[in-house]
Residue frames as a rotation matrix with the C-alpha (Angstrom) as fourth column:
UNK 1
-0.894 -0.256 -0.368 111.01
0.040 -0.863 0.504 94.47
-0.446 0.436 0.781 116.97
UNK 2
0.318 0.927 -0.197 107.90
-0.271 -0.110 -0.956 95.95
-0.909 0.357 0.216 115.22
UNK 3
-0.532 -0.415 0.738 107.73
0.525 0.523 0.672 94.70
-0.665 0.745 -0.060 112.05
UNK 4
0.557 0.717 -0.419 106.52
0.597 -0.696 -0.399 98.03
-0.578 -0.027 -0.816 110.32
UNK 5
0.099 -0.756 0.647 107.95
0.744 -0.375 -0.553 100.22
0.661 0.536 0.525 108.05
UNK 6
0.330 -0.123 0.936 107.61
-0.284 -0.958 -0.025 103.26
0.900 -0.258 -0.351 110.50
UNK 7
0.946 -0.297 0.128 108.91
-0.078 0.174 0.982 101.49
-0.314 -0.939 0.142 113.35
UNK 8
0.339 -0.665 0.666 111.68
0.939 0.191 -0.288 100.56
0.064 0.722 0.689 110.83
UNK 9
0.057 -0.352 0.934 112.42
0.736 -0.618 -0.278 104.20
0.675 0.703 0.224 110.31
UNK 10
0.279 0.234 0.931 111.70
-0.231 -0.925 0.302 105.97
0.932 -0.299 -0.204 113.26
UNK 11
0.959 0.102 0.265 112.09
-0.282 0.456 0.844 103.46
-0.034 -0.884 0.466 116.54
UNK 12
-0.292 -0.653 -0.699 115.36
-0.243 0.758 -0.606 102.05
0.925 -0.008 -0.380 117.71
UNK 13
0.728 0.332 0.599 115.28
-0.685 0.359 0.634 99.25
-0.005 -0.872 0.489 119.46
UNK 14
-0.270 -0.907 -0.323 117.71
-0.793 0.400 -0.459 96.84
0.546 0.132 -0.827 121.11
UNK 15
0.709 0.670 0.220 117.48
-0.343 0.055 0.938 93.95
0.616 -0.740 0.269 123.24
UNK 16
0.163 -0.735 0.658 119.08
-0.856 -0.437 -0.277 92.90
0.491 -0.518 -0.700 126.49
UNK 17
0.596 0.522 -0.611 119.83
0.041 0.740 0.672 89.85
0.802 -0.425 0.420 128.80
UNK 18
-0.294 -0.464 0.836 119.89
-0.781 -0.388 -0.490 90.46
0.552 -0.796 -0.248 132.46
UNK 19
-0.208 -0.041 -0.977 120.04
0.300 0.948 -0.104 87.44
0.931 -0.315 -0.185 134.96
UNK 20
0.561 0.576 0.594 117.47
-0.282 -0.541 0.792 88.10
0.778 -0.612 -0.141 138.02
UNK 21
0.903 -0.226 -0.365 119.28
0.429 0.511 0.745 85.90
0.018 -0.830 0.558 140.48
UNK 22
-0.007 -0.994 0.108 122.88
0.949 -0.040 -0.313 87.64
0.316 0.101 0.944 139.13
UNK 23
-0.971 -0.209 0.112 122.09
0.171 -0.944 -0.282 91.28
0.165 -0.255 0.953 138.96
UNK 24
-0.386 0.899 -0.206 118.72
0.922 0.369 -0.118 91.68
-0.030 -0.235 -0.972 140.89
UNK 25
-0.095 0.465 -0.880 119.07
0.739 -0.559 -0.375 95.12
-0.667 -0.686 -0.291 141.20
UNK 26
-0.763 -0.054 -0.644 119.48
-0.465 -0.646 0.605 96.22
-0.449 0.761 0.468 137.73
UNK 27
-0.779 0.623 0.074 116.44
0.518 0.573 0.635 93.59
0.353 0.533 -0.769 137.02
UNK 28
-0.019 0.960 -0.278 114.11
0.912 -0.097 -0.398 95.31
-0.409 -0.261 -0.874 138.93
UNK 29
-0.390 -0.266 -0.881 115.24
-0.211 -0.906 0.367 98.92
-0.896 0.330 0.297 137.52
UNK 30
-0.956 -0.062 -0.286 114.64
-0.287 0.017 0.958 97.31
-0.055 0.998 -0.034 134.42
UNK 31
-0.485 0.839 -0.247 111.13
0.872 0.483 -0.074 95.74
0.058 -0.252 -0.966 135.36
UNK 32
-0.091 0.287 -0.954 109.98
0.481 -0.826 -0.294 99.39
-0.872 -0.485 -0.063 136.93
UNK 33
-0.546 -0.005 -0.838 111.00
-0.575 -0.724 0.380 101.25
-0.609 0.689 0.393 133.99
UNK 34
-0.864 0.498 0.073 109.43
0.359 0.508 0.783 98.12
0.353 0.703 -0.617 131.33
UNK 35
-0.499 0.783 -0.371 106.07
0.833 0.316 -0.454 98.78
-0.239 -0.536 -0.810 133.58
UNK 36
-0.326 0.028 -0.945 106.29
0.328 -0.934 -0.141 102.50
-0.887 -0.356 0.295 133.25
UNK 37
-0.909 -0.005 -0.416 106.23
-0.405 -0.225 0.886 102.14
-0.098 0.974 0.202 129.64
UNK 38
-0.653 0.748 -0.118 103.61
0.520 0.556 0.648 100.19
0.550 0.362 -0.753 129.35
UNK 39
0.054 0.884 -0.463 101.30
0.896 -0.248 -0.368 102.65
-0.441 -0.395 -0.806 131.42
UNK 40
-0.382 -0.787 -0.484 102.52
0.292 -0.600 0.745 104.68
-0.877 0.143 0.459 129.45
UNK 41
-0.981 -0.023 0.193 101.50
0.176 0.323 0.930 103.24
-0.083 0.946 -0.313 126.09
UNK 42
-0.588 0.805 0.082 98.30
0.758 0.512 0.405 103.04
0.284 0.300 -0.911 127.00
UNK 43
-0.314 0.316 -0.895 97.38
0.075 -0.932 -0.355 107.02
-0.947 -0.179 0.269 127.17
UNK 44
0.527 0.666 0.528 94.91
0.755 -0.082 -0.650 108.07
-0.389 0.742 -0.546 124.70
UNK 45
-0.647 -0.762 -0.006 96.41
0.529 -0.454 0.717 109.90
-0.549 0.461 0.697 121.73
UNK 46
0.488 0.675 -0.553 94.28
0.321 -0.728 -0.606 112.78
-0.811 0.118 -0.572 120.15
UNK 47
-0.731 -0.679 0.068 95.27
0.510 -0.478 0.715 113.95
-0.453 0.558 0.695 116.69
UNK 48
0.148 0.658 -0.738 93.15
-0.116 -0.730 -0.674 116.80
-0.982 0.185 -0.032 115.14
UNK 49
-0.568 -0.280 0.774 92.64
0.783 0.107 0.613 116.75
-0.254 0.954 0.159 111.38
UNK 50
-0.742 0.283 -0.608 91.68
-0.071 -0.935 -0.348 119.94
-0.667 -0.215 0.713 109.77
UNK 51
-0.553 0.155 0.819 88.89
0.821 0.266 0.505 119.61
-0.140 0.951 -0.274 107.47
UNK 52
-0.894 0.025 0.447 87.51
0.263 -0.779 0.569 122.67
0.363 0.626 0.690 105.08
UNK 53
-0.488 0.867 -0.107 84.19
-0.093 -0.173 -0.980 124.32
-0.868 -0.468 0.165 106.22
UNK 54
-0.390 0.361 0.847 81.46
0.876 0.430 0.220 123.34
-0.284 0.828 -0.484 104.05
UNK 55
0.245 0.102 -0.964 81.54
-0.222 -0.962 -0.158 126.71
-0.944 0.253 -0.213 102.30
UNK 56
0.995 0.057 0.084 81.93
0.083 0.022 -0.996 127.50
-0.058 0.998 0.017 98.70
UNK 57
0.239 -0.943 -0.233 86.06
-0.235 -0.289 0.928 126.93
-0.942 -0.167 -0.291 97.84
UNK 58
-0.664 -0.712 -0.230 87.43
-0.264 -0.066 0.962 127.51
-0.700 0.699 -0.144 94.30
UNK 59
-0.447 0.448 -0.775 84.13
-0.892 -0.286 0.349 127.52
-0.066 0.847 0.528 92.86
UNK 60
-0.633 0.498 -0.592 82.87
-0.095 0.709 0.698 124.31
0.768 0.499 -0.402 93.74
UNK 61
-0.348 0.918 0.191 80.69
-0.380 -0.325 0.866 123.33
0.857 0.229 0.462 95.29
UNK 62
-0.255 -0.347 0.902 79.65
-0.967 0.116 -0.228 122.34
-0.026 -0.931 -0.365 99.34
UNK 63
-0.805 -0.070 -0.588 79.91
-0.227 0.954 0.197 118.63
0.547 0.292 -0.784 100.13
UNK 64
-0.355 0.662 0.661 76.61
-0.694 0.287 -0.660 118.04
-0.626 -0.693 0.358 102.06
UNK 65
0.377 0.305 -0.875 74.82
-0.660 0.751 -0.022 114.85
0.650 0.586 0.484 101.23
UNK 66
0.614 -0.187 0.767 75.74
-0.408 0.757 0.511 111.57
-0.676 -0.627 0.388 102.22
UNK 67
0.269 -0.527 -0.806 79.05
-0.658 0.510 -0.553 109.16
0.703 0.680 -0.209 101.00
UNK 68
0.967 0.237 -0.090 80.28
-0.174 0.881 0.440 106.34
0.184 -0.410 0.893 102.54
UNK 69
0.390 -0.855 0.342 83.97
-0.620 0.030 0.784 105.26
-0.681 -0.518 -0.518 104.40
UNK 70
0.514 -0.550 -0.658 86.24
-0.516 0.414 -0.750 104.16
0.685 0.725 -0.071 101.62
UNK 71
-0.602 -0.779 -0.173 87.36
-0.741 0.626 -0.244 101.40
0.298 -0.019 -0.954 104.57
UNK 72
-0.922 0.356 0.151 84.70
0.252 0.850 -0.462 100.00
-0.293 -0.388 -0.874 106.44
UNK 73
-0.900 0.424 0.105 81.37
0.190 0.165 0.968 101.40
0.393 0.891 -0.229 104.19
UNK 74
-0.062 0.919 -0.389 79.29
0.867 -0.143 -0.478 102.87
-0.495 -0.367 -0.788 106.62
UNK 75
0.321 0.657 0.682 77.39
0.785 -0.588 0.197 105.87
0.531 0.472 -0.704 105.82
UNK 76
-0.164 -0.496 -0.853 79.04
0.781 -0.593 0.195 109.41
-0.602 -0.634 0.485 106.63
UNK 77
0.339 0.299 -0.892 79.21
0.095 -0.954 -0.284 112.73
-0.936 0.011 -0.352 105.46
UNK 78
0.714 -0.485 0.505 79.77
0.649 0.188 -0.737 113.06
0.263 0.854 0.449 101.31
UNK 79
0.551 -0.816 -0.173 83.35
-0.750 -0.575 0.327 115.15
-0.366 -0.051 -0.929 101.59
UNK 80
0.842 -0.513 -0.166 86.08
0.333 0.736 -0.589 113.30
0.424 0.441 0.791 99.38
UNK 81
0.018 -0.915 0.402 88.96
-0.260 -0.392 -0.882 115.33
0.965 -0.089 -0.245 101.21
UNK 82
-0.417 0.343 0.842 87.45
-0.909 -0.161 -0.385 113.59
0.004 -0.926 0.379 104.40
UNK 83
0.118 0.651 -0.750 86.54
-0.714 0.581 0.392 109.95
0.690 0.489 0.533 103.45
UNK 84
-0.670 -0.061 -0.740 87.09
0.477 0.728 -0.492 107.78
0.569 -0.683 -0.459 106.53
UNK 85
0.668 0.705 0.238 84.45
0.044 -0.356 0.933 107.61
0.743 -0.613 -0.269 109.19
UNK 86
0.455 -0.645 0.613 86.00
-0.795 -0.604 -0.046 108.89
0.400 -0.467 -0.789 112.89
UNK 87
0.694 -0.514 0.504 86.77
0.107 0.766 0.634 104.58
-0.712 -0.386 0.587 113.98
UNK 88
0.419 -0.632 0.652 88.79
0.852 0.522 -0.041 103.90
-0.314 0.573 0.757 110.77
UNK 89
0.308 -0.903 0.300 90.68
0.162 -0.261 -0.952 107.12
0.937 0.342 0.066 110.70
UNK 90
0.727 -0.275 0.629 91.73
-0.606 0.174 0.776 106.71
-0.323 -0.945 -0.041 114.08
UNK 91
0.739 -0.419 0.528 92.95
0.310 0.907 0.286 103.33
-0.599 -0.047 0.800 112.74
UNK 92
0.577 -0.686 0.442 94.43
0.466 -0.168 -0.869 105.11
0.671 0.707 0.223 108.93
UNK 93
0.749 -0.456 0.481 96.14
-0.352 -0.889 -0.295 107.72
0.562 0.052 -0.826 111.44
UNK 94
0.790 -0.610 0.067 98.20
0.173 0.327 0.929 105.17
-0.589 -0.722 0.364 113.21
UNK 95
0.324 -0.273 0.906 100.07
0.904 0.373 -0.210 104.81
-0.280 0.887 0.368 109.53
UNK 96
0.198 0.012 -0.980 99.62
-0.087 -0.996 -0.030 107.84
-0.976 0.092 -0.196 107.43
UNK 97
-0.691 -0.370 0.621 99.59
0.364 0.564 0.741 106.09
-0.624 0.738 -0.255 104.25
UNK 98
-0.100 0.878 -0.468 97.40
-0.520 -0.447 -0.728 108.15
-0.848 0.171 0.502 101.83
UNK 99
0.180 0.563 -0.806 97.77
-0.961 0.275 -0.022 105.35
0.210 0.779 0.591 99.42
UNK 100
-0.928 0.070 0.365 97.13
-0.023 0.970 -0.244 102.49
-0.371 -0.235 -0.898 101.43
UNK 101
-0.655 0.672 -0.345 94.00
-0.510 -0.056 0.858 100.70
0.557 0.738 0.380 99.29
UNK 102
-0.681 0.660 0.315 90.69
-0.482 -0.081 -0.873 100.95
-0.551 -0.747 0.373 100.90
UNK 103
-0.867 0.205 0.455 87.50
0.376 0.868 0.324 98.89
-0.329 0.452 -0.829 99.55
UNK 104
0.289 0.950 0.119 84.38
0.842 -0.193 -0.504 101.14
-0.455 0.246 -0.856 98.79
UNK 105
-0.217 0.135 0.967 83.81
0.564 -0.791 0.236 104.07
0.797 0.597 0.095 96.63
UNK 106
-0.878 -0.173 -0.446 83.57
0.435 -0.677 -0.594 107.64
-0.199 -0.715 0.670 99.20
UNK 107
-0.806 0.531 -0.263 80.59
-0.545 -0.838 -0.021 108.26
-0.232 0.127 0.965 96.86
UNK 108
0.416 0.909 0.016 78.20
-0.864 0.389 0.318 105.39
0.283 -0.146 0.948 96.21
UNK 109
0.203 -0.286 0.937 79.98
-0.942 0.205 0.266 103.06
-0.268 -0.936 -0.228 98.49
UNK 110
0.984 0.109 -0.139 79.83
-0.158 0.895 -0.417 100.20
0.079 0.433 0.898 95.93
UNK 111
0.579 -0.789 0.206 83.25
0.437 0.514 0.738 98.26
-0.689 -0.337 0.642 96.19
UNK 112
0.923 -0.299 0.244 86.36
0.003 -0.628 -0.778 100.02
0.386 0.719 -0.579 95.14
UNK 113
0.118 -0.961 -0.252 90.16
0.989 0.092 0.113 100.47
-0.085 -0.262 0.961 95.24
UNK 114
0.742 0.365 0.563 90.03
0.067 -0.875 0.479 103.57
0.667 -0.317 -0.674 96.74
UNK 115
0.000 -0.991 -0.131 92.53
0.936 0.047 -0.348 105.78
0.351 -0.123 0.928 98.60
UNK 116
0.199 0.266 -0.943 92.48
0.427 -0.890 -0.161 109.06
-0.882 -0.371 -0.290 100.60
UNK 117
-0.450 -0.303 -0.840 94.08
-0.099 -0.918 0.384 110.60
-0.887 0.256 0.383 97.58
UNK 118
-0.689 0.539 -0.484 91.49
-0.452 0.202 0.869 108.75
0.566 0.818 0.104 95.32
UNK 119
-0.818 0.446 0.364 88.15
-0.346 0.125 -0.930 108.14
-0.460 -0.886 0.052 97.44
UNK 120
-0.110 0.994 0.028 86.31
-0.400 -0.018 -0.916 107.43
-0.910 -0.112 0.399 94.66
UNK 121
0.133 0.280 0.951 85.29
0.553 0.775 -0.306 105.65
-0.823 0.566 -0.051 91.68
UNK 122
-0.729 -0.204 0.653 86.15
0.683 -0.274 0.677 106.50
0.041 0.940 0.339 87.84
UNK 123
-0.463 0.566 0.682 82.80
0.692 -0.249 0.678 106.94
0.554 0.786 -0.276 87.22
UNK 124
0.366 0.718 -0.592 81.98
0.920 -0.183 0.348 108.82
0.141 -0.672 -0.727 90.12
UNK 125
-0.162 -0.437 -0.885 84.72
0.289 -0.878 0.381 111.34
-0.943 -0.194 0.268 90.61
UNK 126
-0.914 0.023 0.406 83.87
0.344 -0.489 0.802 112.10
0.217 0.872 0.439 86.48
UNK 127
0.224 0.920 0.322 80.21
0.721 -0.379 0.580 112.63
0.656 0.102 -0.748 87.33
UNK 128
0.718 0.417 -0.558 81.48
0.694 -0.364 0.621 114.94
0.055 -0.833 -0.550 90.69
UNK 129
-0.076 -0.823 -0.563 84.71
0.996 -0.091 -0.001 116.51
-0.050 -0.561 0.826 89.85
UNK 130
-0.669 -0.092 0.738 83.19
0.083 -0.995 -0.048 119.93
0.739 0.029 0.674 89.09
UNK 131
0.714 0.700 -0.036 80.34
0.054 -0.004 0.999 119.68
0.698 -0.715 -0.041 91.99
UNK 132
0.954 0.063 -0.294 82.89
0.186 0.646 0.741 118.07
0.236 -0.761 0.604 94.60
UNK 133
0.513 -0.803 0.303 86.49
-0.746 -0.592 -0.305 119.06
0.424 -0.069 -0.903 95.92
UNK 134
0.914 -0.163 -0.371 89.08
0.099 0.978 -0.184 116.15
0.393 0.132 0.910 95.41
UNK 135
0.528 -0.785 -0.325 92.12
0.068 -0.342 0.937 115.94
-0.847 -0.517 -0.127 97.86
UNK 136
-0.176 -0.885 0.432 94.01
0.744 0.167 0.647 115.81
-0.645 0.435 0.628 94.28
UNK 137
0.547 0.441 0.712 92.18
0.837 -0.316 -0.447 118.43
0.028 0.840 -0.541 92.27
UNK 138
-0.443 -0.827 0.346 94.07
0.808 -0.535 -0.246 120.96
0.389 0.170 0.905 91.00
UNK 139
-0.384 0.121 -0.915 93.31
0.566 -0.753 -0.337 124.58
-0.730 -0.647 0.221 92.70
């Protein structure tokens, strides 16, 4: 069994024991179909995240600039409603956990407990929240 919470919640799984030499022909049925899955598994999965056009929205202000992945700290576009670079949200979308705790600040990348729905440092998101459009900021 996965040992996940979303396998947990979403997957059932059982297992079986079939004896190759007793029933050969439900073993191979079962082999075939185990195989199938597994070429299966291993189809690229595409998921599409909308993000906002860098236009004025509700008065603040567009995110151009540079900020940094709040998991692995490279350098990316500044957008706090957008803080993973495209490897490591590949990786957050496997999850969906918007408060699983990332390590850098979304704005000056220095180490941080950080979170899609907090990408950024105290002192940063006070110096940016009227400039910058937080995934929590009120409308």
């Amino acid at each position: 069994m996965n040992l996940y919470e979303h396998s947990q919640v979403h997957n059932h799984e059982m297992g079986i024991y079939v004896n190759r030499e007793e029933d050969a022909a439900l073993y191979k049925d079962i082999y075939e179909e185990a195989k199938r899955l597994d070429r299966s598994s291993d189809e690229v999965k595409i998921s599409v995240l909308k993000v906002p056009k860098d236009t004025e929205k509700n008065g603040k202000l567009p995110t151009n600039g540079s900020g940094f992945c709040i998991r692995c700290g490279d350098a990316i576009k500044l957008n706090p409603t957008a803080p993973y670079c495209k490897k490591c949200y590949s990786a957050w979308k496997k999850y969906e956990n918007a408060e699983y705790e990332e390590k850098h600040c979304h704005i000056c990348g220095k180490p941080n407990k950080s979170m899609l729905t907090k990408p950024s440092c105290y002192d940063c998101y006070k110096a940016k929240k009227g400039v910058l459009e937080f995934p929590l900021s009120a409308p």
